[in-house]
C-alpha atoms as one frame of an Amber mdcrd trajectory, in Angstrom:
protein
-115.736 -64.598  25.356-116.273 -63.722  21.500-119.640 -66.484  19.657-117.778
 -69.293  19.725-116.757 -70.315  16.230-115.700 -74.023  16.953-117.800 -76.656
  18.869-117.736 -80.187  20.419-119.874 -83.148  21.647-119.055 -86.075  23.514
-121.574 -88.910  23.232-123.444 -89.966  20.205-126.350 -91.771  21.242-129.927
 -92.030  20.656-129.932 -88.044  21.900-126.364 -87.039  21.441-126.323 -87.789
  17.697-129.055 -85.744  16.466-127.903 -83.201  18.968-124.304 -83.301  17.051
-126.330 -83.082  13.320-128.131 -80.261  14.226-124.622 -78.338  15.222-123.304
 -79.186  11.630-126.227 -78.226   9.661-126.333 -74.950  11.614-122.795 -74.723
   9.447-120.445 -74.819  12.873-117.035 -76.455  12.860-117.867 -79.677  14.993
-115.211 -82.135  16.295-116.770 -85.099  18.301-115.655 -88.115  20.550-117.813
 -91.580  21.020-116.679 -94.467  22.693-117.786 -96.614  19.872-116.282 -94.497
  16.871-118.317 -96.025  14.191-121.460 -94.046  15.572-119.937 -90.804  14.275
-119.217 -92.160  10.849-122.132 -89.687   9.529-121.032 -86.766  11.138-117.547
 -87.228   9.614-119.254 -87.909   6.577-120.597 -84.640   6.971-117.843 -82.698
   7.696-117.491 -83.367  11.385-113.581 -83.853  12.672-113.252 -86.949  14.741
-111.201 -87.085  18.266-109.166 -89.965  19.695-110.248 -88.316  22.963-112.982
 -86.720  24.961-109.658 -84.235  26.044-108.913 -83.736  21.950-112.555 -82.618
  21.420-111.578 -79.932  24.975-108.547 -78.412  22.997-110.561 -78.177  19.536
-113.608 -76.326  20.542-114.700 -73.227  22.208-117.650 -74.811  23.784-118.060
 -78.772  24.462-121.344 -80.820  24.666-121.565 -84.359  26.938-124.818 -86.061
  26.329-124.093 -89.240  28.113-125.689 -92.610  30.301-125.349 -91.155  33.738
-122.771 -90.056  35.967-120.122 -92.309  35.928-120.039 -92.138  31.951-119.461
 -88.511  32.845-116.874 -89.439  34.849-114.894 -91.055  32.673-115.415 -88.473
  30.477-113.725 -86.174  32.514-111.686 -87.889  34.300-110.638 -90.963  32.667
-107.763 -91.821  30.342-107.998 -88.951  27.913-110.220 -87.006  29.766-111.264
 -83.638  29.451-109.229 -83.096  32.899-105.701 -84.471  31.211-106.188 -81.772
  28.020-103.571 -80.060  29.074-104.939 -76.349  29.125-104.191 -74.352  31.724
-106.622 -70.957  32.337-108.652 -72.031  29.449-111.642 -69.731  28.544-114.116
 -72.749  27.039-117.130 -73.829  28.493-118.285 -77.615  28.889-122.269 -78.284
  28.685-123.267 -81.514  30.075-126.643 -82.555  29.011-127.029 -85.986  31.120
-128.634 -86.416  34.090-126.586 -86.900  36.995-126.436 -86.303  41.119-126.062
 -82.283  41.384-123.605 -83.187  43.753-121.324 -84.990  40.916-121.924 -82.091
  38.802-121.026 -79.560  41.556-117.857 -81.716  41.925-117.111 -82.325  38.027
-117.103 -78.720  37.541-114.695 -77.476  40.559-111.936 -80.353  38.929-112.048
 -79.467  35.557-111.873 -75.758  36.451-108.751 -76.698  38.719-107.369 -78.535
  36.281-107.877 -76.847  32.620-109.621 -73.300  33.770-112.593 -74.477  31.653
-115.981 -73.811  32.737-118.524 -76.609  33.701-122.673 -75.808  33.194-124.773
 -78.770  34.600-127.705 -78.180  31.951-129.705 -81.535  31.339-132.264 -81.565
  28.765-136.098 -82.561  28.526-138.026 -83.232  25.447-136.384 -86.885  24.078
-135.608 -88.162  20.744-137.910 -85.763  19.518-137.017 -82.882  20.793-133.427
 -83.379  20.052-133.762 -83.874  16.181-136.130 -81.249  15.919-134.049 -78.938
  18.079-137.025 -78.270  20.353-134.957 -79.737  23.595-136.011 -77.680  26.996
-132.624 -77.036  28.609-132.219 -76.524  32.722-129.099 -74.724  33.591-126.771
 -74.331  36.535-123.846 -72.403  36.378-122.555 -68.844  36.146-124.629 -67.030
  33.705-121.758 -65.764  32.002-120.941 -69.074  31.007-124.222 -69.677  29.669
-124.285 -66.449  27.710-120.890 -67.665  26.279-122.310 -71.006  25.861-125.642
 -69.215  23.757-125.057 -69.957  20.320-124.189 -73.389  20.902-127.229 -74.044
  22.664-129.552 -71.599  19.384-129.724 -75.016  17.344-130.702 -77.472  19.941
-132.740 -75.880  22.516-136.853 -73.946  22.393-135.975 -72.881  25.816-133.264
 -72.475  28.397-133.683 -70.944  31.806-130.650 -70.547  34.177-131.982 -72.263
  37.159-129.067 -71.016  39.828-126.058 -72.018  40.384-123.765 -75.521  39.754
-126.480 -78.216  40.723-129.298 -76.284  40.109-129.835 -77.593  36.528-129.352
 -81.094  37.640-131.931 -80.512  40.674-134.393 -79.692  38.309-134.442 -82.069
  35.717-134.924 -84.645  38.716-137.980 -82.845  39.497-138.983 -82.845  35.700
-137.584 -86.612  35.639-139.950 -87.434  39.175-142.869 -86.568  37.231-142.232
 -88.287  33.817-141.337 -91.718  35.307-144.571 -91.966  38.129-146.776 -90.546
  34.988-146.040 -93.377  31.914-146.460 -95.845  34.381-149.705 -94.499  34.943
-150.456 -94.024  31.108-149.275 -98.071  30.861-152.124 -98.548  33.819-155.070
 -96.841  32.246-153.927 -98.454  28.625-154.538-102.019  30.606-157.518-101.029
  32.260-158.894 -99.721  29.379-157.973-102.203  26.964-159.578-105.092  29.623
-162.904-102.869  30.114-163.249-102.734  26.156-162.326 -99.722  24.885-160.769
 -98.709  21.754-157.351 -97.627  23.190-156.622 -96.338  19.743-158.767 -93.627
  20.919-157.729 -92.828  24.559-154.933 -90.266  23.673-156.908 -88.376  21.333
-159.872 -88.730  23.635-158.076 -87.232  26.411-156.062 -84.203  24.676-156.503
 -80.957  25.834-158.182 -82.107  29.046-156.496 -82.018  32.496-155.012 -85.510
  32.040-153.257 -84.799  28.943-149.671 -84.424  28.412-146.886 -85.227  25.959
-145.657 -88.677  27.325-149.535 -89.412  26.303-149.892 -88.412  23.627-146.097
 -89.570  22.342-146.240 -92.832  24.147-149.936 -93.798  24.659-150.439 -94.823
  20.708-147.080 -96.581  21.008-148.796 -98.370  23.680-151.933 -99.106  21.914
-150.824 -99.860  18.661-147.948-102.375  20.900-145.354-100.982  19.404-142.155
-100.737  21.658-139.464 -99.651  19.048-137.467 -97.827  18.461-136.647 -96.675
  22.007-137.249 -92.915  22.532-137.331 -92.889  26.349-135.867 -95.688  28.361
-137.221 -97.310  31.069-133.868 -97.949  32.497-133.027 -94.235  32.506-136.675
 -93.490  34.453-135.592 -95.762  37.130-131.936 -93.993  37.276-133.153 -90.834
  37.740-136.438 -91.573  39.969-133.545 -93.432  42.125-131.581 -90.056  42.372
-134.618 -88.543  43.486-134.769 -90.989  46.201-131.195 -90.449  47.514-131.503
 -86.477  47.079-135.096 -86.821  49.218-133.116 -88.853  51.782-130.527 -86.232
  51.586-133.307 -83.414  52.450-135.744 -85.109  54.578-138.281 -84.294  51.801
-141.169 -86.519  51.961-141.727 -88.057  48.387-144.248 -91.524  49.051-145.481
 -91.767  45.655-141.794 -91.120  43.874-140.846 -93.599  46.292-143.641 -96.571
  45.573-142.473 -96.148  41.686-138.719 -96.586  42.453-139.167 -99.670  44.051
-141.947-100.194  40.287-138.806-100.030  38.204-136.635-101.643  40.806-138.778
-104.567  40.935-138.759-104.469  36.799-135.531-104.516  36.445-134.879-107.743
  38.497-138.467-109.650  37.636-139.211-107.994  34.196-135.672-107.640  31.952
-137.152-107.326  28.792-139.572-104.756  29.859-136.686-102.699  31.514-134.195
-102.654  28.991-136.816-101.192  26.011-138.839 -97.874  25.466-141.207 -96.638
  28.383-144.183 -97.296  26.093-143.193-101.066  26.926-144.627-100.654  30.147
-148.202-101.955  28.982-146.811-104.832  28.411-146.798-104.956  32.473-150.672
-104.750  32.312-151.690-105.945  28.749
């Protein structure tokens, strides 16, 4: 397949749309899909084409981005009325990246339909690195999928991505970012515990995160969320809490799944579980909202 000249992405949201602005100031064609239209008034401002359909964005481009909620947003993506499934190509040679995170089993099954049904090719490749990384294009990118896909797939990934490593085959991408995802969501509640204890002992939390950089407790969520934390400010939201417990809950079913012993994932899940019956306003905002659990 020649460098695709012609891209498109399917879900404009807090990560989606600065995925989709860094495409168009790279200078690609872009055509993009949202189910509320108005969030891609910028892009078309921009030059971006805008689709009445995820399956319109399919026939446009060579290569098609999905940064959506979780899987059954996907779903309807593909599979719902104007779907990518119902875009009426038959032995297509385009390639459809899905950034969320969803069960590798759903991706694994996502992929064999759409290849059934349009010949396109499906790469499970979520994405770590937030808000941040995806306006400053510094997104870490875990793949599964044939590699020749992905090396099709290369310079649509150039403006978004510091790093992409093919991680196996369908599923593979998706079984990693849970890993990645099982570490994230037990570590910022952590960070939200020591900013309580610290903050009741008396010290200046201002001074935790840069107290603790470099050392062996260090890491970004820290040092991105912990002043967020100390300063109390929850907005705007970079990293959900909502999505931590989605994806810690995968982990959960895929341990059950593999008679992998995960205790400490497991106390956590039941953490957000319990937050999002007992705690609303805490689950539904930014991670660094968590202190608000121990303030």
């Amino acid at each position: 397949m020649d460098t695709p000249r012609h891209f498109g992405f399917i879900g404009l949201g807090n990560m989606g749309l600065p995925m989709a602005r860094r495409l168009l100031a790279a200078g690609h064609a872009l055509t993009v899909w949202n189910r509320s239209a108005g969030r891609a008034a910028e892009l078309v401002a921009a030059g971006a084409h805008l689709a009445g359909t995820p399956g319109q964005v399919l026939r446009a481009a060579d290569v098609v981005g999905i940064c959506v909620k979780d899987g059954a947003a996907v779903e309807s993506v593909v599979s719902g009325p104007g779907g990518l499934a119902g875009a009426g190509l038959q032995g297509s040679r385009k390639v459809v990246v899905d950034f969320s995170t969803i069960e590798p089993e759903q991706a694994r099954d996502l992929g064999r339909r759409l290849r059934e049904r349009t010949g396109a090719s499906w790469l499970d490749a979520p994405v770590s690195g937030g808000v941040p990384g995806a306006e400053g294009g510094t997104l870490i990118c875990f793949v599964g999928g044939e590699a020749e896909d992905l090396e099709a797939a290369g310079s649509f990934l150039a403006p978004l991505t510091s790093r992409v490593t093919h991680m196996g085959p369908a599923g593979a991408g998706q079984t990693t970012k849970i890993c990645n995802q099982m570490i994230v969501a037990v570590n910022v509640l952590t960070i939200a515990e020591t900013y309580g204890l610290a903050r009741r002992a008396g010290v200046d939390v201002e001074r935790l995160a840069p107290a603790l950089a470099g050392g062996f407790a260090d890491s970004q969520p820290l040092q991105i969320f912990g002043p967020a934390m100390a300063a109390g400010r929850f907005q705007p939201t970079r990293t959900a809490v909502e999505l931590m417990a989605k994806d810690i809950g995968i982990s959960q079913r895929m341990a059950a799944e593999f008679g992998a012993g995960t205790p400490v994932s497991a106390f956590c899940s039941d953490l957000y579980e319990r937050m999002r019956e007992q705690e609303p306003e805490v689950f539904g905002g930014d991670v660094a909202g968590l202190v608000r659990r121990y303030a």
